[in-house]
BAVOTOR-577635 format. One record per residue (C-alpha): x, y, z; residue in three letters. Coordinates in steps of 0.5 Angstrom, whole numbers, padded with zeros to 4 digits, always signed. Example, Ala and Ser with C-alpha at 12.3 -4.5 7.8 and 13.67 -1.06 7.14 Angstrom:
! BAVOTOR-577635
+0025-0009+0016ALA
+0027-0002+0014SER
END
This chain:
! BAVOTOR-577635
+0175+0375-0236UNK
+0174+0383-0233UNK
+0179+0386-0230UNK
+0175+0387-0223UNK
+0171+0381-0225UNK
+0174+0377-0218UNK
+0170+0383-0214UNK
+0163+0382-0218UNK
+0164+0374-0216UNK
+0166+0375-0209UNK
+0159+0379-0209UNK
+0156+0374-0211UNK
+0158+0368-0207UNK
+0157+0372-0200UNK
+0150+0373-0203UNK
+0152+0382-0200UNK
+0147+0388-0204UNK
+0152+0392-0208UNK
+0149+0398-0203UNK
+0153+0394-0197UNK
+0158+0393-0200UNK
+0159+0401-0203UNK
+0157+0403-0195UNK
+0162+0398-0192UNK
+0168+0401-0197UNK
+0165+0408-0196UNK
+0164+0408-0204UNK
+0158+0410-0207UNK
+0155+0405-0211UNK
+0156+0408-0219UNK
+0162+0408-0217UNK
+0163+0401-0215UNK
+0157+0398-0220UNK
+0163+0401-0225UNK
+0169+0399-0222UNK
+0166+0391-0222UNK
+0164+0391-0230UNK
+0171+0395-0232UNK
+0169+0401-0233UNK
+0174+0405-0229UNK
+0182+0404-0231UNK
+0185+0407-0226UNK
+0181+0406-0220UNK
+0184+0408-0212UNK
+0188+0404-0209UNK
+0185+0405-0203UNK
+0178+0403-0204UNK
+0181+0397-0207UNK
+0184+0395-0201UNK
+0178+0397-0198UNK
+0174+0392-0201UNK
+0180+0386-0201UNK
+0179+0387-0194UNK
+0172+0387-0193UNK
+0170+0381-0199UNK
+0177+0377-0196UNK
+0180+0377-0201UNK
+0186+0377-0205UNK
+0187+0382-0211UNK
+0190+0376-0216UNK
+0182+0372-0215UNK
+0181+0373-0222UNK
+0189+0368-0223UNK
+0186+0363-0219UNK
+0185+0356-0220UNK
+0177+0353-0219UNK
+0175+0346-0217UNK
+0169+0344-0217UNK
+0166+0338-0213UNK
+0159+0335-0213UNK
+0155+0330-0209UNK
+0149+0328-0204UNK
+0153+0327-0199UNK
+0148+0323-0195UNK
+0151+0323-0191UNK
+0158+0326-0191UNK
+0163+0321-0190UNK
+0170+0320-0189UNK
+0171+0317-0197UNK
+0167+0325-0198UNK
+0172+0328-0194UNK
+0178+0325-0197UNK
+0176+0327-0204UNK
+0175+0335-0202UNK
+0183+0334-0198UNK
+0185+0332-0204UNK
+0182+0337-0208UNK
+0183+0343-0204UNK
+0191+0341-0204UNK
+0190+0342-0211UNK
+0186+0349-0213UNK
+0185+0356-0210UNK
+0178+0355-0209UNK
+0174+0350-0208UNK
+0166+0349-0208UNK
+0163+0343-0206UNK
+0156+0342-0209UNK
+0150+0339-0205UNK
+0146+0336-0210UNK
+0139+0335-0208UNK
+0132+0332-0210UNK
+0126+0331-0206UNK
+0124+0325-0208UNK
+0131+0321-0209UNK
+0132+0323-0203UNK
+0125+0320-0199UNK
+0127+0313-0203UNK
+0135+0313-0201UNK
+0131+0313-0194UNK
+0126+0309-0195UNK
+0132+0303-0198UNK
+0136+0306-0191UNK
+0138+0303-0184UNK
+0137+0310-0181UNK
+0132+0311-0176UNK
+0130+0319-0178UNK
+0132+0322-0185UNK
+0137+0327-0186UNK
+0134+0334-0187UNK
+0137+0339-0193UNK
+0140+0344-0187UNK
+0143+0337-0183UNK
+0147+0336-0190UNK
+0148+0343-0191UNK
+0151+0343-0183UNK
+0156+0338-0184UNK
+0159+0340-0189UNK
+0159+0347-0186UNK
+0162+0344-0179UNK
+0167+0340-0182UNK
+0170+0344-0186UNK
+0169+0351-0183UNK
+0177+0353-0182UNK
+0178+0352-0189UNK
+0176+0359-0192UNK
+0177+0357-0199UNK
+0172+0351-0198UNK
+0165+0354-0201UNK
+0159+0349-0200UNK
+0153+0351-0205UNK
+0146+0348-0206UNK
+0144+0345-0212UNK
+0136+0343-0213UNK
+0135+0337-0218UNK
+0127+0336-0217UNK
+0124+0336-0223UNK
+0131+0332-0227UNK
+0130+0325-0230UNK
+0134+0320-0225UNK
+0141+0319-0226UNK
+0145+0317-0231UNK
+0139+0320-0235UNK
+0138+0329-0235UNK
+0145+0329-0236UNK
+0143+0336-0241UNK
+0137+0339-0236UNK
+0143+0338-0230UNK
+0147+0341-0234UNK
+0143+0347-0235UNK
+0141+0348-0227UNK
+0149+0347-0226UNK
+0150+0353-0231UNK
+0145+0357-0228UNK
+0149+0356-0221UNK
+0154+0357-0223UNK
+0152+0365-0226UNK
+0149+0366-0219UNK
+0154+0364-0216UNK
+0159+0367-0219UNK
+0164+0361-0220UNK
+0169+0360-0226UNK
+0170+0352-0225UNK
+0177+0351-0227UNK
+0177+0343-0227UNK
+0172+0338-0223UNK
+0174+0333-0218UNK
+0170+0326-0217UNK
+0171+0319-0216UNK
+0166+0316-0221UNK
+0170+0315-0228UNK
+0163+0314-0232UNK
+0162+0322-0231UNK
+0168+0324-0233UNK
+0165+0324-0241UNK
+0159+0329-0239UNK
+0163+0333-0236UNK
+0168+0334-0241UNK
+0161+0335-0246UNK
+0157+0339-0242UNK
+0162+0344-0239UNK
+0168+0344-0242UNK
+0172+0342-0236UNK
+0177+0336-0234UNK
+0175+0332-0230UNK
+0181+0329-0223UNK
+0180+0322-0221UNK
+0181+0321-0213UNK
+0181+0314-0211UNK
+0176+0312-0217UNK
+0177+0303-0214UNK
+0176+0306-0207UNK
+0184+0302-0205UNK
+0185+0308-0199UNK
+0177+0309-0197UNK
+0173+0303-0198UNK
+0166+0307-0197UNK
+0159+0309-0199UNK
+0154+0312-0198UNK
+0150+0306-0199UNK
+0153+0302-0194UNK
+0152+0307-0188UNK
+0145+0308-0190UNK
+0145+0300-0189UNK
+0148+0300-0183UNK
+0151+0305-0179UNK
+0154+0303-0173UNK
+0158+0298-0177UNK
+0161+0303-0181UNK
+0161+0308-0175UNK
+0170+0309-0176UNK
+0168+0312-0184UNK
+0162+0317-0180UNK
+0166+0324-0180UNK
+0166+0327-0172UNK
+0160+0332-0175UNK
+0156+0328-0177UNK
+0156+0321-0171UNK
+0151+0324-0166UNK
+0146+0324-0172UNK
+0147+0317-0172UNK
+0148+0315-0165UNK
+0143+0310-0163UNK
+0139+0314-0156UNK
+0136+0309-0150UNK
+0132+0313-0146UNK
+0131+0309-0138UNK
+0125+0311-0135UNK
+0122+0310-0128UNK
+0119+0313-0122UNK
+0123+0315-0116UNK
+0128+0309-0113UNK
+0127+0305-0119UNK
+0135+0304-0120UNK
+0135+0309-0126UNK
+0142+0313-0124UNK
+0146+0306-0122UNK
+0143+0302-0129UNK
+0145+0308-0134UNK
+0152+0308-0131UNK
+0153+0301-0131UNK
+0150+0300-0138UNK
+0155+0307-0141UNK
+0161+0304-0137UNK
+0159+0297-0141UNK
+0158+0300-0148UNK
+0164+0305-0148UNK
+0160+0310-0149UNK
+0156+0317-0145UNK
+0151+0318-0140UNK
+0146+0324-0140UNK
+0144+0325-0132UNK
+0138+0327-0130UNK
+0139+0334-0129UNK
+0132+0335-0125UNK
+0137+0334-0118UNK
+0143+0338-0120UNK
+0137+0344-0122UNK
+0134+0342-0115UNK
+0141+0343-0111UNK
+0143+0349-0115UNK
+0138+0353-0116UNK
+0133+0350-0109UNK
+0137+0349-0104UNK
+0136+0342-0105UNK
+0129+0342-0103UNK
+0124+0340-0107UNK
+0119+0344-0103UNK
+0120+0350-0108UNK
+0120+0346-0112UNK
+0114+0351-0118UNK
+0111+0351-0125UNK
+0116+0356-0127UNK
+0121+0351-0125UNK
+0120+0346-0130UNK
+0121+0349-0137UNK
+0128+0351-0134UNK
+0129+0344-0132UNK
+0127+0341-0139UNK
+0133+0346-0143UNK
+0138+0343-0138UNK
+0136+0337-0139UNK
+0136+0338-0146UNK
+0143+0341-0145UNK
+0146+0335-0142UNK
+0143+0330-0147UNK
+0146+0333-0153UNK
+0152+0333-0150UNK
+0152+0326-0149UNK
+0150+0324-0156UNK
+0155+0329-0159UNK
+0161+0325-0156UNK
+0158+0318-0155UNK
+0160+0312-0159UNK
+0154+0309-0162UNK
+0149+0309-0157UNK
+0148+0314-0151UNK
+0144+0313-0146UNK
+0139+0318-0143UNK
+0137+0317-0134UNK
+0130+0320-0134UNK
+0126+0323-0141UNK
+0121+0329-0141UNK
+0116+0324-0140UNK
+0118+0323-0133UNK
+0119+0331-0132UNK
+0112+0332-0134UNK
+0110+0326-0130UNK
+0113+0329-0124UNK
+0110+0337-0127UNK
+0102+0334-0127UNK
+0103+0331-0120UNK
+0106+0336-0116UNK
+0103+0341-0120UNK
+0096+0338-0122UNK
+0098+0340-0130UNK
+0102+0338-0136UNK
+0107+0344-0138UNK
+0106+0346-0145UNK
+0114+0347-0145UNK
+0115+0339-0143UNK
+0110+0337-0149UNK
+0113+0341-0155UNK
+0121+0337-0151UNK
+0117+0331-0152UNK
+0116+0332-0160UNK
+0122+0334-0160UNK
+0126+0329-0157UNK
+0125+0322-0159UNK
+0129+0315-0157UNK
+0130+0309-0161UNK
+0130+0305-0155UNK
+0126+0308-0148UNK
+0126+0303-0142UNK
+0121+0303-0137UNK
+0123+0300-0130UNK
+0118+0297-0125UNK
+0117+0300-0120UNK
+0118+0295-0115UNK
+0125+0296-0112UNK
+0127+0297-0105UNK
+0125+0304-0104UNK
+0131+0310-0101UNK
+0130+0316-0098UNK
+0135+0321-0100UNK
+0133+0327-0098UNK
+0130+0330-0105UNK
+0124+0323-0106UNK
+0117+0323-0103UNK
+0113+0318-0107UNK
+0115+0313-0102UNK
+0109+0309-0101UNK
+0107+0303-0105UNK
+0101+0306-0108UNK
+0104+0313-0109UNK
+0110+0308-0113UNK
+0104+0305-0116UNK
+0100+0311-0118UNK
+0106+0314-0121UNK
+0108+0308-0126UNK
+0101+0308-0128UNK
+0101+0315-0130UNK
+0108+0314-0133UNK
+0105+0309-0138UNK
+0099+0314-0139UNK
+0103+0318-0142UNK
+0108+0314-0146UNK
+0101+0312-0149UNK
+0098+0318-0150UNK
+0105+0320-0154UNK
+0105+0314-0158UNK
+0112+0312-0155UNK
+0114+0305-0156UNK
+0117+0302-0150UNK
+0119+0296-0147UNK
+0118+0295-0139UNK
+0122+0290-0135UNK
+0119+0288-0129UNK
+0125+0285-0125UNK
+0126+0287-0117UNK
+0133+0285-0118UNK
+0138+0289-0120UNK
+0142+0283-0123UNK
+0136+0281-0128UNK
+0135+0288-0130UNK
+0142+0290-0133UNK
+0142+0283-0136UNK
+0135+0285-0140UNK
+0138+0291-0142UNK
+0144+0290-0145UNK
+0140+0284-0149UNK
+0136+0290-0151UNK
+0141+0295-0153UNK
+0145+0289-0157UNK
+0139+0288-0161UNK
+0139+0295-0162UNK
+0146+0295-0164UNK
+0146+0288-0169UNK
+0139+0289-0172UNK
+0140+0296-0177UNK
+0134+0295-0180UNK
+0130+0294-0174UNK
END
């Protein structure tokens, strides 16, 4: 390896132009294209400095022990995390390598529990939020689209490994892994030596098979970073004194879990003077994002499920009757979020002024629930009403249906 050849990787690994790096180093860029290919003995001892400085790097790079771990983490699970631990106690450097294949990916989800699939960049966050304290932890992406099916293509893989590893700028001094099937190929195919962490599994008795199959039975093997992803959402709609807010407290306080209040009520007495009157429709977009803010919040720290008072098709339900039009902002909310289990609830009960309510009426109450409907069709919104006025019968029908919710993965 060249001298200053830690530099040229470092370049490389943080994706910089050789332009930048020399501006930032306040050197010219012949200067530092020599530098990096060997072609200056004595180099200043203050533009290397410079440049440890602003690459973050030490000058003794080039001694440094390399690990190399690869995987499809789909998803990211504690078994993963105990690999990468154990192996970053153990090397310099570590670059774990994200391995994806489109159509090996569309299968593994199509043979999965899960209710959405899990996109590159999801995979690609987990490890970065997992793992981002670590500096020494690299995560890289490896495209295998176009390599015959493990445990084939062992030759085409490699070569795709090889050219990474160029780019990049890795120089792996051994690889990490669980599987002692690969520890032959590795060897042949790239001359490294393969660590075995926990092969049988005694210390993380987990796959990536058995969370995909059943999530929320293995929920205590989901790392932090990745739970919201599979946290089950239920969504309770209604129209005004419907009993929503009560039911989603009761229904959280029940499962142990989160709640998403509706936001519409906290952005009326904020920012309205608790007046629904100046109320207007440049009000709604602002009420959405708040609302968004608060279910997010809600499933990043639930257990397992979370439950949602009130969704965008209501607030758009309130938009087209107060305002006479849909908001486009609300629709593309709506798109954007969707529940796995959505409960609308009739109508029907005593209705309560409170200060901030005004469709009172049985038609009015009505009306509203019928466009309510209209719209949970017209965006194709399975859902499931309870039609119940007593409070008691309708807690008891909803827990039923987050318990099957729950129990069947593969519903």
């Amino acid at each position: 390896m060249n001298g200053f050849n830690y530099l040229k990787i470092a370049i490389k690994r943080k994706n910089l132009s050789l332009q930048t790096v020399a501006d930032a180093c306040q050197m010219t860029k012949g200067y530092l294209s020599q530098l990096i290919n060997d072609k200056i003995k004595n180099p200043s001892a203050q533009k290397l400095q410079s440049l440890h400085h602003y690459l973050q790097i030490s000058p003794n790079t080039e001694n440094k022990k390399v690990g190399v771990i690869f995987g499809k983490f789909y998803p990211l699970h504690t078994g993963h995390i105990y690999l990468i631990q154990r192996a970053i106690s153990q090397v310099d450097e570590l670059y774990v390598i994200l391995c994806s294949d489109t159509m090996r990916d569309m299968e593994l989800f199509k043979d999965s529990a899960m209710s959405r699939q899990p996109t590159i960049n999801d995979r690609i966050r987990w490890l970065l939020q997992t793992f981002k304290y670590q500096k020494n932890i690299h995560i890289e992406l490896l495209e295998e689209d176009g390599i015959p099916a493990y445990p084939n293509g062992w030759q085409e893989w490699s070569d795709r490994v090889k050219k990474l590893f160029n780019e990049k700028g890795i120089n792996p001094s051994c690889v990490y892994s669980s599987e002692p099937q690969d520890v032959a190929m590795y060897k042949d195919l790239f001359d490294l030596d393969t660590v075995l962490i926990d092969p049988t599994r005694q210390f993380m008795q987990v796959s990536g098979t058995q969370i995909r199959q059943a999530p929320l039975k293995n929920w205590q093997y989901i790392p932090t970073e990745v739970r919201p992803f599979f946290v089950r959402t239920i969504a309770i709609l209604g129209g005004e004194s419907s009993g929503k807010s009560t039911l989603v407290n009761k229904l959280a306080n029940t499962f142990n879990t989160t709640s998403a209040w509706e936001y519409g009520r906290d952005y009326v007495f904020s920012q309205l003077g608790g007046d629904e009157r100046a109320l207007q429709y440049a009000d709604y977009d602002k009420i959405a994002l708040g609302h968004a803010q608060y279910i997010d919040f809600a499933i990043k720290h639930a257990n397992k499920v979370s439950f949602i008072d009130t969704d965008f098709i209501t607030t758009q339900a309130f938009c087209k009757k107060y305002e006479g039009k849909e908001h486009p902002f609300l629709q593309a909310m709506i798109n954007n979020y969707r529940f796995d289990l959505v409960i609308l609830l009739g109508n029907n009960t005593p209705w309560v002024a409170d200060g901030l309510r005004s469709l009172g009426s049985p038609k009015q109450r009505k009306d509203f629930q019928q466009l309510l409907i209209s719209l949970l069709e017209k965006n194709n919104i399975s859902y499931v009403q309870i039609d119940s006025p007593d409070y008691e019968e309708r807690y008891l029908r909803s827990i039923e249906l987050v318990n099957q919710l729950i129990n069947d993965e593969e519903y």
